[in-house]
C-alpha positions as CSV (number, residue, x, y, z in Angstrom):
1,X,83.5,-31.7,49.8
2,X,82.8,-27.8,48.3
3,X,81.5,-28.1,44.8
4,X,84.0,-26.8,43.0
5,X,83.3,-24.2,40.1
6,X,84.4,-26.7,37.2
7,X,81.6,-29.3,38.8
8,X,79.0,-27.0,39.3
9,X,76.3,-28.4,36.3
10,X,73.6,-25.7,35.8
11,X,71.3,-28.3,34.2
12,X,71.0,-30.3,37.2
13,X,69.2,-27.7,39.0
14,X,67.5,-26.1,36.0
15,X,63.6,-27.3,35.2
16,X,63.4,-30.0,32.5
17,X,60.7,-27.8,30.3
18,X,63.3,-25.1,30.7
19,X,65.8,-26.9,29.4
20,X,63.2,-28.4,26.6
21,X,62.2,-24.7,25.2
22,X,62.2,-23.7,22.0
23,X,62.5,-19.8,22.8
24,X,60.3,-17.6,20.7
25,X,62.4,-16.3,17.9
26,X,61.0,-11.9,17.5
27,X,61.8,-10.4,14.5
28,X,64.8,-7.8,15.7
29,X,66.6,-10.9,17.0
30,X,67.5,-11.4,13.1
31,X,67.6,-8.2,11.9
32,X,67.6,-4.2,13.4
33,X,68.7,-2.3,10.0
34,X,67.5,-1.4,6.6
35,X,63.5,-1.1,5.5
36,X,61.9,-3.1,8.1
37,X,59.0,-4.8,7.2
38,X,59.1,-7.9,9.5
39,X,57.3,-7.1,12.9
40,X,54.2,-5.7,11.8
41,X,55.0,-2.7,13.4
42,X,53.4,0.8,12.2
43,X,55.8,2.2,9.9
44,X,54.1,5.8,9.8
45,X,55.3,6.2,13.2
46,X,53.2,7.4,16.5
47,X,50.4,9.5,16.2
48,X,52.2,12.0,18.5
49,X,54.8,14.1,19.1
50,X,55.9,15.1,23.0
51,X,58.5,15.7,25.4
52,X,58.7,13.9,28.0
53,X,61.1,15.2,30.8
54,X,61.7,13.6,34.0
55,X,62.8,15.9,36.9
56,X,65.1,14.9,39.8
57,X,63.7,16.8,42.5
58,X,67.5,18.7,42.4
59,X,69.2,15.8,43.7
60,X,70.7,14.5,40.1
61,X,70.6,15.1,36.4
62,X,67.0,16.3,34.4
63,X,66.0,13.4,32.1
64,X,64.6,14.6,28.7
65,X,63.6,12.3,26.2
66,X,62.0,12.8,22.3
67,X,59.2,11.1,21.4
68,X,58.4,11.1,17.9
69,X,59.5,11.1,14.4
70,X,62.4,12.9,15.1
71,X,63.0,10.9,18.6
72,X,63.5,7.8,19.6
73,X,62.0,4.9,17.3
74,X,58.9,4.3,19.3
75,X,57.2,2.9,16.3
76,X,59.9,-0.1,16.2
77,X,60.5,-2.5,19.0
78,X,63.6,-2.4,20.8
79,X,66.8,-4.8,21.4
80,X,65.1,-7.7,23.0
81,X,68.8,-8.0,24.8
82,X,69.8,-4.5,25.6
83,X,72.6,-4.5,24.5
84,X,73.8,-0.9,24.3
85,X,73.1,-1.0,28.0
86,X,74.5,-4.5,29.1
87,X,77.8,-3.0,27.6
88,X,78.2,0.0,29.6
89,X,76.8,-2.0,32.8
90,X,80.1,-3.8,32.2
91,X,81.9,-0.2,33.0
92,X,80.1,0.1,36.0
93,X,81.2,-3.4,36.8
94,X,84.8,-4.2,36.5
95,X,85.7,-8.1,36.2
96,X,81.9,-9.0,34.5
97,X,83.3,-11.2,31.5
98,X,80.9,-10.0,28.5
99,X,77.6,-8.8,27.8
100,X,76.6,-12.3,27.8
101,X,77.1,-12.3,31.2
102,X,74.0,-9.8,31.9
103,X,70.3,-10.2,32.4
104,X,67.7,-7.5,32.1
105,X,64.8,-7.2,33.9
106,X,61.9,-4.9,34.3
107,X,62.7,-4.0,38.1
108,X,64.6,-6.9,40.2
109,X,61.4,-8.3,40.8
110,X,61.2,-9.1,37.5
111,X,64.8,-11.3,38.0
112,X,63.6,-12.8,41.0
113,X,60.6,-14.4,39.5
114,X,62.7,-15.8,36.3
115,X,65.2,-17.1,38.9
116,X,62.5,-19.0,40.3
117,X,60.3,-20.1,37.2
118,X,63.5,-21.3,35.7
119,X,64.7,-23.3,38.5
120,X,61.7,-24.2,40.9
121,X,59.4,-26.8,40.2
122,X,55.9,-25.3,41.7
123,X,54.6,-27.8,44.5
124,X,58.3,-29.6,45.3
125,X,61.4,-27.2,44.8
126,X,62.0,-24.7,47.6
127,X,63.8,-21.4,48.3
128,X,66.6,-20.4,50.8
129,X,65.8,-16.8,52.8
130,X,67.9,-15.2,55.5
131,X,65.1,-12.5,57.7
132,X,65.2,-10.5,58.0
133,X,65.0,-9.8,54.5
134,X,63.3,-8.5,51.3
135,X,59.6,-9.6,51.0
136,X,59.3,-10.3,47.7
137,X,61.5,-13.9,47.3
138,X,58.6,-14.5,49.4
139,X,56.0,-13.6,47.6
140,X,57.6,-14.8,44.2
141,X,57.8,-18.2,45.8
142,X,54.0,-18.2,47.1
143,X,53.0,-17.4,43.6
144,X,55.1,-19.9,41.7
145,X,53.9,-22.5,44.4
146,X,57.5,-22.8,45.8
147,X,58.4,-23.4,49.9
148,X,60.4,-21.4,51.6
149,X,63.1,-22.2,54.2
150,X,63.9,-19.8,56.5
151,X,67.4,-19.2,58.1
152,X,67.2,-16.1,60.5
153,X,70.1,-13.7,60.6
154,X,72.7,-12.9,63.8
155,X,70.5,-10.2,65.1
156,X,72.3,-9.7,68.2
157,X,73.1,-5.8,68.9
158,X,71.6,-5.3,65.7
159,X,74.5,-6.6,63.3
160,X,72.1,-8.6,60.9
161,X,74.9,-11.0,59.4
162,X,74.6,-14.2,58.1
163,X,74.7,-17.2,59.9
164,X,76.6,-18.9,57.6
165,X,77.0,-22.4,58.7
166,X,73.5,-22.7,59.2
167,X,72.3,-21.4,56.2
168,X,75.0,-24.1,54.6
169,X,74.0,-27.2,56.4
170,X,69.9,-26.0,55.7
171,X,70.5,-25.8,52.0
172,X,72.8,-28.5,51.9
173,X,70.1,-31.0,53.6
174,X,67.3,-30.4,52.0
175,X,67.9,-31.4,48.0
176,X,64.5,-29.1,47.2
177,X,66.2,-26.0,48.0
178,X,67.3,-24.6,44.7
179,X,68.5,-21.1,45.7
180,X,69.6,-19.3,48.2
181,X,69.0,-15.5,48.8
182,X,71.4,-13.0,50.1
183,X,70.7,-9.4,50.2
184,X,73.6,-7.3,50.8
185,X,73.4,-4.5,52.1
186,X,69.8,-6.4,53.5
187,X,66.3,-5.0,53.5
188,X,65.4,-3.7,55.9
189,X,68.8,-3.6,57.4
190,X,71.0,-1.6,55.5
191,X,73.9,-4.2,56.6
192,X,76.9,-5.5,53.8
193,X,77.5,-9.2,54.4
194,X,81.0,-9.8,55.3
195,X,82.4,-11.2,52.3
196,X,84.4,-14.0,53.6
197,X,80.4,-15.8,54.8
198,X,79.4,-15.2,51.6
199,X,82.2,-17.0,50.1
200,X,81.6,-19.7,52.6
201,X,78.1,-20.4,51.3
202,X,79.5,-19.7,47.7
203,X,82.6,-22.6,48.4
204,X,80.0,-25.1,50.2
205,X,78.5,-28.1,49.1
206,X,75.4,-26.2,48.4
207,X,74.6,-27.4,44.3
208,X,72.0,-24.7,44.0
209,X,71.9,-21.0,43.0
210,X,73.1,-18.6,45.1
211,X,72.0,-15.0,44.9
212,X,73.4,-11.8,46.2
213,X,70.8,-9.0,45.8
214,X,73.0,-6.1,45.7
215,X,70.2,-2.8,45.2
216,X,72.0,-0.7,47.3
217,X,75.7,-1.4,47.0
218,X,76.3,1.4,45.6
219,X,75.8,3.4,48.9
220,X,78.4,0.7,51.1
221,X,81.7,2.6,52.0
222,X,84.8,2.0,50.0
223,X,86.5,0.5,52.9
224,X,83.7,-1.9,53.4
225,X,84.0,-3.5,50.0
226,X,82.1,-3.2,46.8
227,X,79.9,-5.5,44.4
228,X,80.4,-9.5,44.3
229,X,79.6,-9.0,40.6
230,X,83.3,-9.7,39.6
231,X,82.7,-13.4,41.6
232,X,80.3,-14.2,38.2
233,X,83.7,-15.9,36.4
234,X,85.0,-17.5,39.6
235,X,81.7,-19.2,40.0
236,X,79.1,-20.8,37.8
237,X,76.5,-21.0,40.5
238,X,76.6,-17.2,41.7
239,X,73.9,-14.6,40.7
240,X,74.3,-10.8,41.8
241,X,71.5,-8.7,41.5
242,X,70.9,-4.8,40.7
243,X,69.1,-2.3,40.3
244,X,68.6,1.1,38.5
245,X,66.5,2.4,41.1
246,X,68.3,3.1,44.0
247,X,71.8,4.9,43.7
248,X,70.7,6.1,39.8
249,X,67.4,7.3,41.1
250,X,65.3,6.0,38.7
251,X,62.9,4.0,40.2
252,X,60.4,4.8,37.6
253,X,61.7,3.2,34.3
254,X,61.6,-0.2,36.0
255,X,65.1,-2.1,35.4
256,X,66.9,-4.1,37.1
257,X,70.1,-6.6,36.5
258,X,70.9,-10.0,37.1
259,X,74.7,-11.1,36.9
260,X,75.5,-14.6,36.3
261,X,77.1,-17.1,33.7
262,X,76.4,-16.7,30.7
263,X,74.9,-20.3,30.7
264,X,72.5,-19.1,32.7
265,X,71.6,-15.9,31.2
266,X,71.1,-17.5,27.9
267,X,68.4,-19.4,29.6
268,X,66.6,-16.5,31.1
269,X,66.5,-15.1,28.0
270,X,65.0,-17.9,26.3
271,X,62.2,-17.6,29.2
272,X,61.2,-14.2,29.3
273,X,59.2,-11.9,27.5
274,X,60.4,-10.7,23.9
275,X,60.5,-7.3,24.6
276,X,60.1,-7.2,28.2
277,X,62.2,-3.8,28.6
278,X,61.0,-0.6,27.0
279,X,62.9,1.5,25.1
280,X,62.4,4.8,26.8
281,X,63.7,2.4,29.9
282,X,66.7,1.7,28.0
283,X,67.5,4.9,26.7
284,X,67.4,6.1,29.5
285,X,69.4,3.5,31.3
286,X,72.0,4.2,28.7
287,X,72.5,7.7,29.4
288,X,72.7,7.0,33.2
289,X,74.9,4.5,32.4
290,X,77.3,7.4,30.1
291,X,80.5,8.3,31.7
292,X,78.7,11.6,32.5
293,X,75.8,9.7,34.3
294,X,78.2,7.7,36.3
295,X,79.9,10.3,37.7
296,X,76.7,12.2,38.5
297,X,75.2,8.8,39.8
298,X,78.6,8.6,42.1
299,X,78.4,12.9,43.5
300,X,74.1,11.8,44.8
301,X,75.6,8.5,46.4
302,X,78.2,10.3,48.0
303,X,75.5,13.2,49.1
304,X,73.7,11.3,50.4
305,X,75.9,8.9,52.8
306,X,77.3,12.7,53.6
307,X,73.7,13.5,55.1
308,X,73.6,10.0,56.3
309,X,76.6,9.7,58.5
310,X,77.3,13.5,59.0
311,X,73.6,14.5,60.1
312,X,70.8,12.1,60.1
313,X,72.3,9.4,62.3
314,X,73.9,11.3,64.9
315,X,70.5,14.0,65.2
316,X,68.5,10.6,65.7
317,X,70.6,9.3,68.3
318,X,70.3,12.3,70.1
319,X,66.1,12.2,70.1
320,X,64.5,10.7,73.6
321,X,62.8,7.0,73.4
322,X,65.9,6.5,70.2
323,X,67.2,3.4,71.6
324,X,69.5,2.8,68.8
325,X,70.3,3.0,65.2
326,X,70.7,-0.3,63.9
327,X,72.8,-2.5,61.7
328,X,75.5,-1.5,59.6
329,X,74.3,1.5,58.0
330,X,75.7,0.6,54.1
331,X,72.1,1.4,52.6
332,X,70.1,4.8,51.6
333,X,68.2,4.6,54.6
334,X,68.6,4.2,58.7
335,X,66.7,1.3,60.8
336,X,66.0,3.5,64.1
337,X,64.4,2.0,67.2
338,X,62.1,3.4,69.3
339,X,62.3,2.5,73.3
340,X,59.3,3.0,76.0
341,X,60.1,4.6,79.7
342,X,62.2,1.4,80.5
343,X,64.1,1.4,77.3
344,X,62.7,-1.5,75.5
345,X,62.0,-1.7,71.8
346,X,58.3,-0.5,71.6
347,X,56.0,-1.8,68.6
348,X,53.5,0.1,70.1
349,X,55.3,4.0,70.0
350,X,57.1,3.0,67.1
351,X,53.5,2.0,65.3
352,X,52.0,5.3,66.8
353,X,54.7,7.5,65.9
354,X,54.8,6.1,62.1
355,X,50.8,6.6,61.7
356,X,50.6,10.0,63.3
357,X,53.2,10.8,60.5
358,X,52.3,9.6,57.9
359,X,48.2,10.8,58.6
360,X,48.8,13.8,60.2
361,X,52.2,15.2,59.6
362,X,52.6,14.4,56.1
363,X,56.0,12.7,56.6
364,X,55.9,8.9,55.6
365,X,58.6,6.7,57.1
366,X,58.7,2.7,57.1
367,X,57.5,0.7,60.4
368,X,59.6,-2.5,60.6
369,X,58.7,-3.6,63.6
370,X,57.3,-6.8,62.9
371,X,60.7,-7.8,61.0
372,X,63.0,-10.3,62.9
373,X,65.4,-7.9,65.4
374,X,63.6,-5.1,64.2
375,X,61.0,-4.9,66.9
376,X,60.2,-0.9,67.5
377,X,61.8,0.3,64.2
378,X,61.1,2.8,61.9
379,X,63.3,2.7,58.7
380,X,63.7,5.8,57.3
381,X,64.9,6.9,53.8
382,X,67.6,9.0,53.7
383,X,66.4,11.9,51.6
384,X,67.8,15.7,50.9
385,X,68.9,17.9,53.3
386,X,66.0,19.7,53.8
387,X,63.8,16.5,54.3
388,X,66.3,15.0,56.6
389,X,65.7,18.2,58.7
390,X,62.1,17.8,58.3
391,X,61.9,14.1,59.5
392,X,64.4,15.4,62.2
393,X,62.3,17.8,63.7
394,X,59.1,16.2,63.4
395,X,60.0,12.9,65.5
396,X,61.8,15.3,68.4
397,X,58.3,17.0,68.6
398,X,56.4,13.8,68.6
399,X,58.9,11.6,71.1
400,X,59.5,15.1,73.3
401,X,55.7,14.8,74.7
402,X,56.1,10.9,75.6
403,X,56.3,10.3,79.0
């Protein structure tokens, strides 16, 4: 039988000292107003004065930012919740209940690692993974002393989807596996899941967590289907991860999102770090986040799946030794495979290629090659116009003098 939403019990799969903590209570969790003289903090203010300006490299909005007296508070600590910015996150996301429902992180990796401390006993409790994949639920468990189960994805002509009933009937027999991991589109294969697998998994007898890591959905065509994020009130045991660093292009301040119940968040928060989130990050974040932002945020997402579709796929399809382009193309970048004399994928050239690049050429691409169904690729981030060209031109010179 599924485990239906109103069954699903967060605290059976939570750790026992999580459920035990006493969280560490920080001075703006009472109060943020008035003459603050709680928190020890330096009321004469930084020692400085500066500007501090961000610049997009022409593909999205300048980022200037005050820091001093007459800037942002830098002499206070910010909202340990981030508020401001959950709220317009909730713009950005139709059908997320409340604020409550949103978890901030610095960067995803942050999220990952508080999904596992607060679930995974180190030494018994496993994770779920789906290669090919991203490498850092990997690492996260090595480092929190958790095993990993791997259940490889349908590789075949390079469609990268889950293999739903055997991630299922993994996660389902094995009672140490306490989440499972979807990344959608995947890393390194730029793929959506179809939604009706992940519902599958989502509407299995699978008791644990299960995550949807969704940095680049903002990049999937409309027709294809957008976040999962609205699934959060439908069920208890979903998670849906973001980022700011991907369609927002701001890798730099280091923040990412985790959507869940707002069970679950409260627990997260009770676990992390006081102030684990700067407030130049958030001040930032909220004016990406501004209606303004958003629709700036939505014209480079469009750009670039424009330079995507329009020129970078079809001008690498037409290079020799380009085999194929693979998977399902809903990402910021292109998995491209590289193909010998006989037309088979090529570690090797793909390897060469990739270092004579990077060492000589200046141009740095990805090599993937050791990823499951990714042997001979180079994943390449799709970048502006003129880079495109660039990468364009250099891998017809280098592929045109192989035999």
């Amino acid at each position: 039988m599924p485990v239906s939403p109103s069954s699903f019990d967060l605290k059976r799969i939570l750790r026992p000292n999580i459920l035990r903590l006493e969280p560490y209570r920080c001075a703006r969790d009472d109060y943020s107003e008035g003459i603050l003289l709680d928190a020890n903090e330096n009321s004469y203010g930084p020692a400085f004065k500066a500007e501090i300006r961000g610049a997009s490299g022409g593909s999205g909005a300048d980022v200037q930012i005050s820091a001093g007296a007459d800037g942002l508070d830098l002499h206070r600590y910010p909202d340990p919740l981030g508020r401001d910015v959950k709220q317009r996150i909730l713009a950005l996301r139709p059908g997320v209940p409340s604020i409550d429902n949103v978890f901030l992180g610095v960067g995803s990796d942050e999220v990952i690692d508080m999904l596992v401390r607060v679930t995974c006993t180190p030494g018994k409790d496993k994770i779920l993974i789906t290669p090919p994949t991203y490498g850092m639920y990997k690492v996260v468990a090595s480092v929190n002393d958790v095993g990993v189960v791997k259940v490889p994805l349908i590789v075949d002509d390079g469609s990268f989807q889950l293999d739903a009933g055997a991630v299922i009937e993994a996660a389902v027999g094995d009672p140490a596996v306490k989440i499972v991991w979807l990344c959608s589109p995947g890393n390194p294969t730029g793929t959506r899941l179809r939604a009706e697998d992940v519902r599958r998994v989502l509407d299995s007898r699978f008791a644990g967590l299960v995550v949807v890591d969704e940095a680049y959905v903002d990049f999937v065509r409309a027709e294809r289907g957008g976040s999962f994020a609205g699934l959060v009130a439908e069920y208890p045991g979903l998670v849906v991860m973001q980022t700011m660093s991907k369609s927002f292009g701001l890798a730099g301040i280091r923040l990412g999102v985790g959507i869940a119940s707002s069970e679950l968040v409260g627990y997260l928060n009770n676990a992390k770090a006081p102030y684990n989130v700067s407030t130049l990050s958030l001040s930032v974040a909220r004016e990406a986040l501004s209606d303004d932002g958003l629709h700036k945020m939505r014209q480079v997402t469009q750009s670039l799946a424009a330079q995507r579709d329009g020129y970078l796929i079809p001008e690498l399809k037409r290079l020799a030794h380009v085999g194929a382009i693979l998977g399902g193309n809903d990402a910021n970048f292109v998995l491209c495979r590289l193909v010998d004399s006989e037309g088979r994928a090529s570690n090797e050239l793909a390897k060469g290629v990739y270092t004579e690049m990077a060492e000589k050429r200046g141009l740095v691409v990805r090599f993937r090659g050791l990823d499951a169904g990714c042997e001979g690729c180079l994943r390449i981030t799709v970048g502006t116009a003129a880079e495109n060209a660039a990468v364009v031109a250099t891998l017809r010179a280098l592929l045109a003098a192989i035999p």
